[in-house]
C-alpha positions as CSV (number, residue, x, y, z in Angstrom):
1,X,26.3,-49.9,-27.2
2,X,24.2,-48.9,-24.4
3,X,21.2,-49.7,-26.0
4,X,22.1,-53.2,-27.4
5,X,23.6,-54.1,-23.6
6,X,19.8,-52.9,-22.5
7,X,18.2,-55.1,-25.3
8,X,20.4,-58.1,-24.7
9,X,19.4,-57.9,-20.7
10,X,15.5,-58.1,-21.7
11,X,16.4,-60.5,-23.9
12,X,18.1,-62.6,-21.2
13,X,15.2,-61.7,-18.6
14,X,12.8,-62.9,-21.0
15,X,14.6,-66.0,-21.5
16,X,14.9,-66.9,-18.0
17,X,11.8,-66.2,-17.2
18,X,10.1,-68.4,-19.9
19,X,12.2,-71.3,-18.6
20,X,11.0,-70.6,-15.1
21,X,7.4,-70.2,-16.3
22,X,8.0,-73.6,-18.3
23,X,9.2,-75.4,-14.9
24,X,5.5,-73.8,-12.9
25,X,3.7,-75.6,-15.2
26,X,5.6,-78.8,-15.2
27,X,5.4,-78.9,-11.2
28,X,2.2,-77.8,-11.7
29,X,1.3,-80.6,-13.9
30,X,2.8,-83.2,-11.8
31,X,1.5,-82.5,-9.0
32,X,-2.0,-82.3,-10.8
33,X,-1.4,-86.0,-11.7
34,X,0.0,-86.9,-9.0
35,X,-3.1,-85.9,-6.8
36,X,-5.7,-87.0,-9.6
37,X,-3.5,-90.7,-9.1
38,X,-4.4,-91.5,-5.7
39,X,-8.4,-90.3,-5.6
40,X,-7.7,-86.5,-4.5
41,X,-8.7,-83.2,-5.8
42,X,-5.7,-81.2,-7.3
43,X,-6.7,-78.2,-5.5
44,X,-6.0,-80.1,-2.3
45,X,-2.4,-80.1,-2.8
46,X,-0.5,-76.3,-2.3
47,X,2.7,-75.4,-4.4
48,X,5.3,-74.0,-1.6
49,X,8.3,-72.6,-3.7
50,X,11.4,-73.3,-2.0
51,X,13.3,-70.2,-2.5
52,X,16.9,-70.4,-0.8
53,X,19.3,-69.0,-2.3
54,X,17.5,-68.0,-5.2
55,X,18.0,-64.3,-5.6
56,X,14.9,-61.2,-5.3
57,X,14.4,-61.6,-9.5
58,X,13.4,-65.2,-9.6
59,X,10.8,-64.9,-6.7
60,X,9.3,-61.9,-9.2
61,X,9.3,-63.6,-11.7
62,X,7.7,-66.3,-10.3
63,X,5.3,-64.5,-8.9
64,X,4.7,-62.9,-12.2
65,X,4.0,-66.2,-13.3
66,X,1.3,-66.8,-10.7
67,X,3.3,-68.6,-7.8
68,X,2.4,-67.0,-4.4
69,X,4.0,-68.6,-1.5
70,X,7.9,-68.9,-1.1
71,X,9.7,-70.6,1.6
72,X,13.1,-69.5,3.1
73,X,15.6,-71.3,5.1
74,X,18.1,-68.7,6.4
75,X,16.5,-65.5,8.5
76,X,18.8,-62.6,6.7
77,X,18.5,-64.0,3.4
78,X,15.1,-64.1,3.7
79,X,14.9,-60.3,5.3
80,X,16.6,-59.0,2.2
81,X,14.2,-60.6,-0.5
82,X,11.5,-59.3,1.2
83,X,12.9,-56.1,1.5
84,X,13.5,-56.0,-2.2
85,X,10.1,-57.0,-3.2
86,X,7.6,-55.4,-0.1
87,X,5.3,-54.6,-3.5
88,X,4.4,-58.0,-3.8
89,X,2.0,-59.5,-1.2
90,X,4.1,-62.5,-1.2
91,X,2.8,-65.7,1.7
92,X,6.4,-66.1,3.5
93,X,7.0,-69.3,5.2
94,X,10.3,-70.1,7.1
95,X,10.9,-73.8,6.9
96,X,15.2,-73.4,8.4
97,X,15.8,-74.2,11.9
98,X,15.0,-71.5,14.5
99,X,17.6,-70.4,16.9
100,X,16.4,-68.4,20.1
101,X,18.2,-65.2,19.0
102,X,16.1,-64.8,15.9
103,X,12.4,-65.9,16.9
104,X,11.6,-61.9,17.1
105,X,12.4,-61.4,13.9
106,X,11.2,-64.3,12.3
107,X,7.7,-64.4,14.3
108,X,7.7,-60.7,12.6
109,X,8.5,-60.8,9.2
110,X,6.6,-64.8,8.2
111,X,3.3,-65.9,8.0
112,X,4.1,-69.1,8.7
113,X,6.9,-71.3,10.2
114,X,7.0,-74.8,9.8
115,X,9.7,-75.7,12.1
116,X,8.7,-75.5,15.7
117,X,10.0,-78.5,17.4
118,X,9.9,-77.1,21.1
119,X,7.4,-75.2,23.4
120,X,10.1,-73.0,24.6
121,X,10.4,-71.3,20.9
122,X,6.7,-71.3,20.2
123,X,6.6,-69.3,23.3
124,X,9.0,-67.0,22.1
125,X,7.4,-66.8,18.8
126,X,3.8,-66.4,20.4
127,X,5.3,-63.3,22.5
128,X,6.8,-61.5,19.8
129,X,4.3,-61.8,17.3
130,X,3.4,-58.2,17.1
131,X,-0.7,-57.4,18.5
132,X,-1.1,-55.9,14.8
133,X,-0.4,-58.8,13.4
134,X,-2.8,-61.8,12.4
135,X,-2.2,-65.2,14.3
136,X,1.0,-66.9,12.9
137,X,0.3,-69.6,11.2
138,X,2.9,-72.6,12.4
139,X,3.4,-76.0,12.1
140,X,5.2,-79.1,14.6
141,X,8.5,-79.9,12.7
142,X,8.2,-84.2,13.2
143,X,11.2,-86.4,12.8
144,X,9.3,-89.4,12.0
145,X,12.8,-91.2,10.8
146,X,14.3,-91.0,14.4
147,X,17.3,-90.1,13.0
148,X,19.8,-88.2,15.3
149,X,20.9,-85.4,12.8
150,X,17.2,-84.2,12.1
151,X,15.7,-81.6,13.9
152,X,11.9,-82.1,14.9
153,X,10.1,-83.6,18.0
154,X,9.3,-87.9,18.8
155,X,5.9,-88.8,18.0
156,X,5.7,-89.5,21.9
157,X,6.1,-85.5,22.5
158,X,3.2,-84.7,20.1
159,X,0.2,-85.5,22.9
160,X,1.7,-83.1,25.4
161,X,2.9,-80.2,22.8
162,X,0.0,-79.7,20.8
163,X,-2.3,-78.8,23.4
164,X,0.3,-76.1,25.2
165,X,1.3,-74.5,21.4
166,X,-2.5,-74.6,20.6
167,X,-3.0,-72.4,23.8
168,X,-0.7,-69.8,22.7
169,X,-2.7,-66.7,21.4
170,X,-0.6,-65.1,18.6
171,X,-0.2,-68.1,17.1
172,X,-2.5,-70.8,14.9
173,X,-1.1,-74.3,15.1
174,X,-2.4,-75.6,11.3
175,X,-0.9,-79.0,11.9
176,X,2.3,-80.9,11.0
177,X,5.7,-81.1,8.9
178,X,8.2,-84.1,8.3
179,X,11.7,-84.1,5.9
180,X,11.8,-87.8,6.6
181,X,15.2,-89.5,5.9
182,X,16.2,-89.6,2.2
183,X,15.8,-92.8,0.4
184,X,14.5,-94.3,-3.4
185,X,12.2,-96.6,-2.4
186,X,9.0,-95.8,-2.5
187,X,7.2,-97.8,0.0
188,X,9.5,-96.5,2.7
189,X,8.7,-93.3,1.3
190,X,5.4,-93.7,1.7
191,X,5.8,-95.6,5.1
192,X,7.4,-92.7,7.6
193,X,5.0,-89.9,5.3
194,X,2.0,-92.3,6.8
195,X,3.3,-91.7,10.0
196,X,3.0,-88.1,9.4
197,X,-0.4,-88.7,8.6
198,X,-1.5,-90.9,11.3
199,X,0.0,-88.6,13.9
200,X,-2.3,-85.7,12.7
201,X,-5.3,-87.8,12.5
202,X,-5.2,-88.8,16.1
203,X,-4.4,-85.1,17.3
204,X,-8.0,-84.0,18.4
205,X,-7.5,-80.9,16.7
206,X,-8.9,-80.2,13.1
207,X,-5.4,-80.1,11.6
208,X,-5.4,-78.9,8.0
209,X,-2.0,-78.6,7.1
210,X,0.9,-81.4,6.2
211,X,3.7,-80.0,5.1
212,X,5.7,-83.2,3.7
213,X,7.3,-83.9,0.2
214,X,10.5,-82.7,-1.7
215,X,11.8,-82.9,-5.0
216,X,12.4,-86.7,-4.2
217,X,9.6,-87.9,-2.8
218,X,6.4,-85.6,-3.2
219,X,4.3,-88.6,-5.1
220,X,4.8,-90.4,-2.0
221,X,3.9,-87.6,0.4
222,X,0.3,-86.7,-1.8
223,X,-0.4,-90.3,-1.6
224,X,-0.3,-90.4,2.0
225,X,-1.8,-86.8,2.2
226,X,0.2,-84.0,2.0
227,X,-1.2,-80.6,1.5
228,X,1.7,-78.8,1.3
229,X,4.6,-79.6,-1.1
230,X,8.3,-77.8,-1.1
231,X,9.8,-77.9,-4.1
232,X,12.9,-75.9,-5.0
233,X,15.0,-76.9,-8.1
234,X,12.5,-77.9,-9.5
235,X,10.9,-74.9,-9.7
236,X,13.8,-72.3,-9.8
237,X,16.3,-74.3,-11.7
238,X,19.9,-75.5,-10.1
239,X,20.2,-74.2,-6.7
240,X,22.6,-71.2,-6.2
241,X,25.5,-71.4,-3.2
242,X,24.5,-69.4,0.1
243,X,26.4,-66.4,0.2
């Protein structure tokens, strides 16, 4: 009995990880296309792995099936994962909104954070940042929608923000991130992502990173020149409750 419990958990394993391995390559694919559609390279655009909620197993096994970067929402969630898998040099990005209390962890345990939408918690971030440590990588969360239930700053606050997060030593501002309000049509899609765009080409910094695109909406976003996509059920399958 034993043994056939063992065989029909490999079996299971297997089975799961085959459909994962099918879904990489169908992101994969799309996002190939999608690039190739609107006159960029492929390699331009970056595969972020929206992990939430998904548990330790199906970050290793997408990892074993070549996916690198993983992005986590909630701070003890995301502790435990990497925890469980501190064998796999796994890129860690926190894209979940930042309270004060947990910037020392989180400016820690990441290598990037794509949510900073004051100066007060790249400052905290920037002084906690261990000396050992490599620059963390960060991004300005943008709400380019206006709307009053998004976090992120105005367009107006970008001219006076960049240049005081840029100055901060332990951290590398890389350049922008929008979730802009949800809707089907694609020109409006496309319209508040080019604002995204247009923001980070008049910063006078050689921004090289925009985070912007979802399940929804990331045809729209690599049109208009994302280089960072987050895709989660897509990738992992129907998304699992929060404990």
């Amino acid at each position: 009995m034993s043994r056939t419990r063992t065989a029909l958990r490999s079996a299971l394993a297997r089975s799961r990880m085959s459909r994962l391995a099918e879904r990489l390559d169908a992101v994969r694919a799309a996002l190939c296309d999608a690039a190739i559609a609107c006159a960029r390279p492929p390699e331009a655009v970056r595969l972020l792995a929206v992990s939430k909620t998904q548990p330790a197993s199906a970050l290793a096994e997408a990892w074993a099936c070549g996916q690198r970067m993983f992005g986590e929402n909630y701070l003890q969630e995301a502790l435990a994962k990497q925890s469980a898998l501190a064998d796999l040099p796994i890129e860690w990005h926190f894209i979940g909104a930042i309270q004060s209390n947990k910037t020392a962890a989180i400016a820690r345990a990441f290598d990037w954070v794509h949510t900073i939408d004051r100066l007060r918690i790249a400052e905290r971030l920037d002084a906690q940042r261990g000396d050992e440590l490599p620059p963390l990588n960060v991004l300005i969360e943008v709400n380019v929608s206006g709307e009053s239930t998004k976090h992120g700053v105005t367009p107006a606050a970008l001219p006076t923000l960049i240049p005081a997060i840029a100055a901060l030593p332990r951290l590398r501002l890389r350049g922008l991130m929008t979730l802009p309000a949800p809707t089907s049509n694609v020109a409006e899609q496309r319209a508040a992502f080019r604002v995204l765009a247009d923001l980070a080409r008049a910063s006078t910094l050689p921004f090289d990173t925009l985070s912007m695109g979802t399940s929804d909406d990331y045809r729209a976003a690599i049109a208009e020149g994302a280089t960072l996509v987050r895709l989660g059920t897509a990738v992992f399958g129907p998304r699992r409750e929060a404990a």
